[in-house]
N, C-alpha and C positions, 0 to 999 in steps of 0.2 A: 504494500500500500504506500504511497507519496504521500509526502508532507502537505498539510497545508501552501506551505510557500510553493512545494513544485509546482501544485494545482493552478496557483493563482498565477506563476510565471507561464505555465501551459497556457491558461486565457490571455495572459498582455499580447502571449505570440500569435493565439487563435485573432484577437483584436487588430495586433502590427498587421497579421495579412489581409484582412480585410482594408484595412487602410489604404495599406500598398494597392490592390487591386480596384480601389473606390473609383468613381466614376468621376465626382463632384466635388470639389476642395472642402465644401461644408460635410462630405461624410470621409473625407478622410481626415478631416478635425476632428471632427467626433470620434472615429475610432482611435485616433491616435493618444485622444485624451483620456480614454477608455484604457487602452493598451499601459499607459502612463500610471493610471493610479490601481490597476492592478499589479504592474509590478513595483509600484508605493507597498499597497495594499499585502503582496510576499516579502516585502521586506521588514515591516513592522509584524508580520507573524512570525519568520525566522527568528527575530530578536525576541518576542513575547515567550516562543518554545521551547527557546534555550534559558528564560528566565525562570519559566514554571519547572520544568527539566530540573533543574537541580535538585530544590526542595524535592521534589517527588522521588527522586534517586534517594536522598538522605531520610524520608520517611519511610519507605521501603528497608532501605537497610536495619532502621530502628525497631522498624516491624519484626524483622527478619532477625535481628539479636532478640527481642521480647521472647519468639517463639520460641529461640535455641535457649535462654534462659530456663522455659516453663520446660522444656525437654528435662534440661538437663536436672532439674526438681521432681521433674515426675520419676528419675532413672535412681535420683540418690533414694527417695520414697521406694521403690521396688528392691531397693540394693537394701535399705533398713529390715525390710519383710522378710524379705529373704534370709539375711542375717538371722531374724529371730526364727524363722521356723529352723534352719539349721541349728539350732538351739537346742531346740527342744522345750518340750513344759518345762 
């Protein structure tokens, strides 16, 4: 799957060619205006994805320690049980 930005640069280019092949200088302004702030448009997503992107990388991880935590409590709890049935009464 493509990023946002590819998507959005895909459209400037789908936009630049219509331009290129427009008929009427008023629709090749248009498109070209078009083509213009969608690739504005991939540029301020590129930078917003790389902002969100991190945080979510360092929440994941944090996640991702919580859970090896609870493991590793639920193994010392099995390894205590354990100990005491090899015990004995």
């Amino acid at each position: 799957m493509s990023s946002r930005s590819e998507r959005y640069l895909a459209n400037a280019e789908k936009c630049q060619q219509s331009a290129d092949a427009a008929n009427t200088s008023g629709t090749k302004r248009l498109y070209g205006v078009l083509a213009s702030q969608w690739r504005q448009l991939a540029d301020e997503a590129e930078w917003t994805d790389k902002i969100v992107s991190q945080p979510l990388l360092e929440i994941r991880h944090a996640d991702f320690l919580q859970q090896i935590d609870k493991a590793e409590c639920a193994i010392q709890e099995f390894g205590k049980v354990l100990a005491a049935n090899n015990r004995g009464p």
